[in-house]
Residue frames as qw, qx, qy, qz and C-alpha x, y, z in Angstrom:
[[0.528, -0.087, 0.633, -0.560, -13.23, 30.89, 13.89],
 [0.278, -0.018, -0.726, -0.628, -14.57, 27.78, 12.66],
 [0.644, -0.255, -0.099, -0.715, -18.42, 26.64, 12.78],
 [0.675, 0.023, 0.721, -0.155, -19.90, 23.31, 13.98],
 [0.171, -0.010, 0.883, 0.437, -19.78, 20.98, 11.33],
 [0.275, 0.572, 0.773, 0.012, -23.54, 20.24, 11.14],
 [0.386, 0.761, 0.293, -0.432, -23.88, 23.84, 9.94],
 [0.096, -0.594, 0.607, 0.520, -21.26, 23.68, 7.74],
 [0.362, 0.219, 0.896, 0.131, -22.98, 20.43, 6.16],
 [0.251, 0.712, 0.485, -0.442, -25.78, 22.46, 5.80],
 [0.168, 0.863, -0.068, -0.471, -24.61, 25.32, 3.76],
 [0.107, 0.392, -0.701, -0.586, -22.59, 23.27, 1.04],
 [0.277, 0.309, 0.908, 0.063, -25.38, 20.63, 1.00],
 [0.421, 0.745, 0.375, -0.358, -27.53, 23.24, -0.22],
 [0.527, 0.683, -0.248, -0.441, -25.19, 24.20, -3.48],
 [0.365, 0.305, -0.773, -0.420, -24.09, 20.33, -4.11],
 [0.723, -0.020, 0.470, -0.506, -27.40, 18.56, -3.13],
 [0.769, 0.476, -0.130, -0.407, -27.24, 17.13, -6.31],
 [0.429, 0.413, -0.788, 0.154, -24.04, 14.98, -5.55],
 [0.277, -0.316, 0.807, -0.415, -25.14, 13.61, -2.27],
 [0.610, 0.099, -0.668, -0.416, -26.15, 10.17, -2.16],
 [0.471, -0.441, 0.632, -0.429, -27.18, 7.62, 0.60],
 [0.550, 0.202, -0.780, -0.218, -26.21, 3.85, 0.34],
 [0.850, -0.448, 0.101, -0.258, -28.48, 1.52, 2.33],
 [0.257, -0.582, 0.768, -0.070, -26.11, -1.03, 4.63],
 [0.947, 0.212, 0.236, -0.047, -27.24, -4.73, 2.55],
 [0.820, 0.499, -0.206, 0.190, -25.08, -4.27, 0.01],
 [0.129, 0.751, -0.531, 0.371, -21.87, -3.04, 2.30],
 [0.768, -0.456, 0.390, -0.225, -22.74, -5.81, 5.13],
 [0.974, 0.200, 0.068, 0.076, -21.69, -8.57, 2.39],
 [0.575, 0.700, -0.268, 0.328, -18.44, -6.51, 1.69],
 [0.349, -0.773, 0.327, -0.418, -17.32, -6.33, 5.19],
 [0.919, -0.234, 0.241, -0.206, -18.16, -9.62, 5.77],
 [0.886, 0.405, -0.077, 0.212, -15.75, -10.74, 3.10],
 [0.300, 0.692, -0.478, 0.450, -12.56, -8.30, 4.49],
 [0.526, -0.637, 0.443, -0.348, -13.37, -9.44, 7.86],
 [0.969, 0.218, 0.112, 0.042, -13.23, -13.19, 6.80],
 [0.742, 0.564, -0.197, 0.305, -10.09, -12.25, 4.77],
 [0.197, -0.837, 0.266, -0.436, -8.50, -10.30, 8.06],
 [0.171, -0.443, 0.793, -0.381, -9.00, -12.85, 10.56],
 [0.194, 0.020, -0.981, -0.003, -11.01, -15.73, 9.59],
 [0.095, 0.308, 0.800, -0.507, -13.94, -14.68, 11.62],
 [0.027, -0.562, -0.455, -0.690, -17.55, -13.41, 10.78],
 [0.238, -0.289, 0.034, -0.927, -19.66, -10.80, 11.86],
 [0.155, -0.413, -0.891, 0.104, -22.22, -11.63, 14.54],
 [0.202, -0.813, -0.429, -0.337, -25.00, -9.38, 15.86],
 [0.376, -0.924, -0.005, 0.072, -23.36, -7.55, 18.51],
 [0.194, -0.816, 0.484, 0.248, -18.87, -7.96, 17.99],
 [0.666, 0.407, -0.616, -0.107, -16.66, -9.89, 15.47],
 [0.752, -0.091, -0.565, 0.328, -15.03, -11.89, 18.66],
 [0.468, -0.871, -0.091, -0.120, -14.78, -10.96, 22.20],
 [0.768, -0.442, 0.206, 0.416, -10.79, -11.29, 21.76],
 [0.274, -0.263, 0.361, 0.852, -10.44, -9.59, 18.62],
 [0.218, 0.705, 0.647, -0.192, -12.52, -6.69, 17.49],
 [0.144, 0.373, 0.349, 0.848, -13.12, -4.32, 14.41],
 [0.071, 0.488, 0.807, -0.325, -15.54, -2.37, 16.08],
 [0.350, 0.524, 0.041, -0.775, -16.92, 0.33, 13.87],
 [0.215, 0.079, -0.861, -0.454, -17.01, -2.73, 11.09],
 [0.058, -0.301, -0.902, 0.304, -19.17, -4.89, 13.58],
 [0.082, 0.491, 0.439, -0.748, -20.99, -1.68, 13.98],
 [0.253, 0.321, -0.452, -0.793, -21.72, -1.00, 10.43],
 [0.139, 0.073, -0.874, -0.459, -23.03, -4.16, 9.79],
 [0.180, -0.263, -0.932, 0.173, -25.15, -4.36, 12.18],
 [0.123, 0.823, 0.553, 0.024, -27.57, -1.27, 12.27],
 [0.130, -0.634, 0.132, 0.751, -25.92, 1.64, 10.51],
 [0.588, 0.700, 0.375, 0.152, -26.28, 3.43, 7.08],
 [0.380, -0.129, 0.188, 0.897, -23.99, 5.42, 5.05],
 [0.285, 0.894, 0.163, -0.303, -24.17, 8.74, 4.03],
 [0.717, 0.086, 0.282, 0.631, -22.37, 9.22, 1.36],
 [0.011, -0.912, -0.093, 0.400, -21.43, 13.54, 1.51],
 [0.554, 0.204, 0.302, 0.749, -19.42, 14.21, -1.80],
 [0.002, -0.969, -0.198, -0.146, -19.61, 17.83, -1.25],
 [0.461, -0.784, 0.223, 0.350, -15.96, 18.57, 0.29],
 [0.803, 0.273, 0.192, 0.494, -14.12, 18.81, -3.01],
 [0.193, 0.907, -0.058, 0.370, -12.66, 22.81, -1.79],
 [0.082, -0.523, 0.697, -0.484, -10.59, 22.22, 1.57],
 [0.733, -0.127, -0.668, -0.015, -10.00, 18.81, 3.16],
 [0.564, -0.584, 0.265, -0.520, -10.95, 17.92, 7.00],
 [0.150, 0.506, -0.720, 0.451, -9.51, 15.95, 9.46],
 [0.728, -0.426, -0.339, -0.417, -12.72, 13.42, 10.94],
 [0.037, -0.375, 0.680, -0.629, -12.29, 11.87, 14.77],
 [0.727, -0.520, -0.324, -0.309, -13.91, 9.49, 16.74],
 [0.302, -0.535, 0.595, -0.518, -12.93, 9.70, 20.84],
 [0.840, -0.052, -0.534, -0.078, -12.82, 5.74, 22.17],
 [0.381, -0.599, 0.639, -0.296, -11.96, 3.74, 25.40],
 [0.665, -0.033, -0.722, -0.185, -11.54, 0.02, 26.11],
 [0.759, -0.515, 0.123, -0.379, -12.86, -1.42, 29.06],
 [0.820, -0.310, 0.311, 0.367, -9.65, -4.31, 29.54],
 [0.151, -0.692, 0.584, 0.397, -6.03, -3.72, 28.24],
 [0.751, 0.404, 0.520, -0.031, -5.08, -4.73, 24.90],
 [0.353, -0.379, 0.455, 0.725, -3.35, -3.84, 21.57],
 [0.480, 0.748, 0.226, -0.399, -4.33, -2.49, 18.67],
 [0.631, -0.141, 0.620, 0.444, -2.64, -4.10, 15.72],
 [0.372, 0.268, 0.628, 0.629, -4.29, -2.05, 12.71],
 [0.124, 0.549, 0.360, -0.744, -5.67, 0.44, 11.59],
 [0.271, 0.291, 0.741, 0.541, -8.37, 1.38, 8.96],
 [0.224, 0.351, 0.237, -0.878, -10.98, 3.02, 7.07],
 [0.502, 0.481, 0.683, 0.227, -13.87, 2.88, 4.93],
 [0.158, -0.442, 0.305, 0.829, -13.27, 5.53, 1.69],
 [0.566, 0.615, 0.416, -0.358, -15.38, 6.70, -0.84],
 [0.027, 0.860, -0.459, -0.220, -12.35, 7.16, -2.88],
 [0.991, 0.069, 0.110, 0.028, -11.32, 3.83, -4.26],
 [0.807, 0.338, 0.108, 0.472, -7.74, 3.34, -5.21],
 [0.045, 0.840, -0.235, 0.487, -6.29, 6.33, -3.09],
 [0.604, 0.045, -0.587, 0.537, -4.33, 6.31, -0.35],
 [0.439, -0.777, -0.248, -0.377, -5.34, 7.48, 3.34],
 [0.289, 0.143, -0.724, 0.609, -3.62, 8.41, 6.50],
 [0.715, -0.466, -0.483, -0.195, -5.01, 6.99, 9.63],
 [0.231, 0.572, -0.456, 0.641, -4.43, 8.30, 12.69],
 [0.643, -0.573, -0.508, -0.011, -4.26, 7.50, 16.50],
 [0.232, 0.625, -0.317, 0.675, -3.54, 9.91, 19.15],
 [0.351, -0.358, -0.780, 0.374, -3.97, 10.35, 22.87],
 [0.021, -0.781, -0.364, -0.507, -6.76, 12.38, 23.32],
 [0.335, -0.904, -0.085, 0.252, -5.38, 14.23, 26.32],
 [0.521, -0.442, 0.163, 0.712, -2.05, 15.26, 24.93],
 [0.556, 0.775, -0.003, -0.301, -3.04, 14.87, 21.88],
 [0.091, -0.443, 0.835, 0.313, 0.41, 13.10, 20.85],
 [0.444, 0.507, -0.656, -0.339, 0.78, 11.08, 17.98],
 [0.718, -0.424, 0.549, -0.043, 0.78, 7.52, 18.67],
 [0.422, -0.167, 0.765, 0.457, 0.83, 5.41, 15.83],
 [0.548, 0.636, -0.069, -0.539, -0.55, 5.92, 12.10],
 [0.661, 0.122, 0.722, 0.164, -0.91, 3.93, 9.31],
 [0.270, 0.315, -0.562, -0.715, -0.57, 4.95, 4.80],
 [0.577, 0.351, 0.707, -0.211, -4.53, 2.86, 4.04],
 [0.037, -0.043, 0.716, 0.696, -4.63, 1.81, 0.45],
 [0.731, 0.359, 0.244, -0.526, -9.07, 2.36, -0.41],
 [0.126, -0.116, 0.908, 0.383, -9.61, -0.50, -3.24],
 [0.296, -0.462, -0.600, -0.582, -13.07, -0.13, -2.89],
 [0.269, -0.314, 0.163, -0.896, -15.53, 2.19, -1.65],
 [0.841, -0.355, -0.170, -0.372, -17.72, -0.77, 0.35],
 [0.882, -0.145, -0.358, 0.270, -14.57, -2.39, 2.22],
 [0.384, -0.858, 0.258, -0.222, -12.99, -1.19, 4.89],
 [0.747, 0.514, -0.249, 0.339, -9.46, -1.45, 4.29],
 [0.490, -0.844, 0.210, 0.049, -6.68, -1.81, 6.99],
 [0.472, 0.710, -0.457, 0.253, -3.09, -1.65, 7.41],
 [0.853, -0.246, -0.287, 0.360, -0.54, -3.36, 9.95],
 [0.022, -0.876, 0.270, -0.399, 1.25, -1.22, 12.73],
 [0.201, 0.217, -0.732, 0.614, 3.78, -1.85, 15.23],
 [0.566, -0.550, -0.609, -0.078, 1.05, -3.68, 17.90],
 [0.086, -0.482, 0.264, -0.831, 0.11, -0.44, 20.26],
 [0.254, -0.429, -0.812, 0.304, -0.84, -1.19, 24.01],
 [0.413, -0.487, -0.047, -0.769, -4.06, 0.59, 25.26],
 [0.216, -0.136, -0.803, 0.539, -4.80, 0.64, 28.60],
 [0.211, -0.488, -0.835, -0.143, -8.14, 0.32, 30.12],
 [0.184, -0.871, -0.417, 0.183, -10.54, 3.57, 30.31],
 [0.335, -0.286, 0.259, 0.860, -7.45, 5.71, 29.03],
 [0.032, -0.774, -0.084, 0.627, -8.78, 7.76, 26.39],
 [0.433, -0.112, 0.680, 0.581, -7.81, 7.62, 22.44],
 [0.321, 0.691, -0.009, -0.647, -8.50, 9.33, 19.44],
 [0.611, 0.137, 0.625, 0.467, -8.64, 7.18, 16.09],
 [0.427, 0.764, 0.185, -0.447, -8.97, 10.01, 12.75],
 [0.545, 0.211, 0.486, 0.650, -8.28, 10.45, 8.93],
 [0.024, -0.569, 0.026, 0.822, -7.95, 12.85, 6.67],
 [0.702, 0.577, 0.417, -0.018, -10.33, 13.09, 3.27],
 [0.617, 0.069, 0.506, 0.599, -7.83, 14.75, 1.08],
 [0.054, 0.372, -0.269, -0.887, -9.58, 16.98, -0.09],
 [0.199, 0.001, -0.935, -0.294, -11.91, 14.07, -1.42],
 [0.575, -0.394, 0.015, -0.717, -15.54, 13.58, -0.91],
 [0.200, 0.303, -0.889, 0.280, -15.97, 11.08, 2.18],
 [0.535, -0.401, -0.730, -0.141, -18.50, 8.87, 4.22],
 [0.363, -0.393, 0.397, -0.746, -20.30, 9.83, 7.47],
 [0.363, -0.221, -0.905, 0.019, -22.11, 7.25, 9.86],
 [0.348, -0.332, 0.241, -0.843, -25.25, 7.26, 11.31],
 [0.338, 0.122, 0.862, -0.357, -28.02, 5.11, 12.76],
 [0.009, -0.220, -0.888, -0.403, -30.76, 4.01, 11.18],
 [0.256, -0.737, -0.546, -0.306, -33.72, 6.14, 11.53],
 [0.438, -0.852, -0.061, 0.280, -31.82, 8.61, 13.72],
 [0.624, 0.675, -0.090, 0.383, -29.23, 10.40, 12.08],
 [0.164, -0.725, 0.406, -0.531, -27.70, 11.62, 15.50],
 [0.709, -0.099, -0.676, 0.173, -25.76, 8.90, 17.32],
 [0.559, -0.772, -0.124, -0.277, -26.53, 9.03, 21.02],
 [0.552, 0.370, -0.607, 0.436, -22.74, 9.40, 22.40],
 [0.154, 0.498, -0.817, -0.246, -21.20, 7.86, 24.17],
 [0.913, -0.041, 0.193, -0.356, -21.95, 3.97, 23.42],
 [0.353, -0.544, 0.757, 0.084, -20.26, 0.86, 23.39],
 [0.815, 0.381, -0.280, -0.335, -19.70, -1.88, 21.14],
 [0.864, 0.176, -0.377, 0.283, -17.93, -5.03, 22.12],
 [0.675, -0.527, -0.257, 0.449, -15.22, -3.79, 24.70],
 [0.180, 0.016, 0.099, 0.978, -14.69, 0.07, 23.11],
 [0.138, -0.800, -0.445, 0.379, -16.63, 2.86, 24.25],
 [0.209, 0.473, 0.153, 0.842, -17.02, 6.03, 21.58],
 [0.159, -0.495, -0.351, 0.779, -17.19, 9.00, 23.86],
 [0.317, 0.856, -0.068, -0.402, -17.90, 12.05, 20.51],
 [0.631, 0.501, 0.295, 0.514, -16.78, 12.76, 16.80],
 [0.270, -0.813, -0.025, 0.516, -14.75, 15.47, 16.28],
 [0.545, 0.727, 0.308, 0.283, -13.35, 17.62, 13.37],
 [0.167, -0.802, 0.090, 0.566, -10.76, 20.06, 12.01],
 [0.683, 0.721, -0.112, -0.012, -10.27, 21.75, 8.37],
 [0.260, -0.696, 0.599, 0.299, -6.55, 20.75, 7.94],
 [0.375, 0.623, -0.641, -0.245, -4.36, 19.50, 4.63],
 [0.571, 0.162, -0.793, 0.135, -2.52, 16.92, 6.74],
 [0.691, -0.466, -0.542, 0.105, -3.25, 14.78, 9.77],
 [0.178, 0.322, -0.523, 0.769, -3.79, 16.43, 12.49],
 [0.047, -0.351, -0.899, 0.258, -5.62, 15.87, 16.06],
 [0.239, -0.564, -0.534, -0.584, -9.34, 16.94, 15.22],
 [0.148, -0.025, -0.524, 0.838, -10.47, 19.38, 18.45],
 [0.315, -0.087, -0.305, -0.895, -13.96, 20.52, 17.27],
 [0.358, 0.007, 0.782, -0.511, -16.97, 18.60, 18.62],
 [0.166, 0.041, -0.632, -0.756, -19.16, 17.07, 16.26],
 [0.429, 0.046, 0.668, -0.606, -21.70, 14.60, 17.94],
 [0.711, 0.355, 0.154, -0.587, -23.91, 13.37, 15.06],
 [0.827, 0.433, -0.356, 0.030, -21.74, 10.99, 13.13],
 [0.882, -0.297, 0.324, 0.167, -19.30, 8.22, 13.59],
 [0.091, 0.728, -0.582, -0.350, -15.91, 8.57, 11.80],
 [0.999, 0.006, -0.007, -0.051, -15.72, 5.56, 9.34],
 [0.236, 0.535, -0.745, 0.319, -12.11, 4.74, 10.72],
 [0.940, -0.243, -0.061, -0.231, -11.74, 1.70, 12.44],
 [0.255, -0.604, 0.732, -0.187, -8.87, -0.36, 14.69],
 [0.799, -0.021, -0.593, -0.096, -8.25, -3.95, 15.05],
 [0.195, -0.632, 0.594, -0.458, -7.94, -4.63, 18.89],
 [0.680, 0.012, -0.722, 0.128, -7.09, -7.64, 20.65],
 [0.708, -0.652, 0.210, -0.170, -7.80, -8.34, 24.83],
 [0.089, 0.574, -0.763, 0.283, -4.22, -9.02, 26.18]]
């Protein structure tokens, strides 16, 4: 049987308190700003990168989130999850993450959260642990109010959580630009697989490019 995450946090945060760190979001807004810039030309504004093409857990970062940074998983690696809709049809040309792990490689995963099938995945090179690093896929249609499951896997590796500012517990679901997180979800596994567990208190830092059709 496994636990809920949050207690599970708990009980190794108490024997490697001494590794966890927490990086305010100044210095990561500037780094974003630059991949987004380098991505598609566009910057961050205060609420979505572009109402035609959207990073949205970037957008979201920059704009009122902090990192935790939980280096404590260095015994068995987990599987993270964030549940998503869009509100109009559209494609999803990339996929990313942000890694605490520089210079490693990540798999990124999208599934449908009712079957739970596979759709498309992505091999995400980290270069650095403030950019949020994406990869090109075979452009996936999503249809509107369907359901969808973006997750990675930490390797074994210690890895980033997201919260809010002054509220460590994100009030699911909410929307950003034209994608609706529903929950976070979790499962200990090696390799990618779909993450079933319920988490609720954190954002997965994995992240899509999507485009309105």
């Amino acid at each position: 049987m496994q636990a809920k995450l949050p207690y599970l946090l708990l009980a190794v945060t108490l024997l490697f308190a001494v590794s966890c760190t927490k990086t305010k979001v100044t210095t990561v807004t500037n780094t974003i700003t630059d991949t987004v810039n380098h991505i598609n030309r566009d910057t961050i504004n205060n609420t979505v990168i572009d109402t035609a093409l959207q990073m949205p857990v970037a957008s979201l970062l920059a704009k009122n989130i902090e990192i935790d940074s939980l280096a404590i998983f260095s015994a068995f690696a987990v599987e993270f999850g964030s549940a998503f809709y869009a509100s109009d049809s559209g494609v999803i040309t990339k996929l990313g993450c942000l890694c605490l792990m520089k210079d490693t490689v990540y798999t990124v995963s999208l599934w449908d959260y009712n079957s739970q099938a596979l759709l498309a995945s992505a091999q995400v090179s980290s270069t650095d642990s403030l950019h949020f690093a994406y990869t090109a896929i075979t452009p996936f249609s999503v249809s509107p109010n369907k359901l969808y499951m973006i997750s990675y896997n930490t390797k074994d590796l210690p890895f980033y959580l997201l919260e809010l500012k002054g509220d460590p517990d994100l009030a699911f679901p909410f929307s950003n630009g034209n994608i609706t997180f529903t929950d976070s979800y979790f499962v200990s596994a090696t390799t990618s697989t779909f993450p079933t567990n319920n988490e609720e208190d954190y954002l997965t830092p994995v992240d899509f490019v999507f485009q309105i059709k």
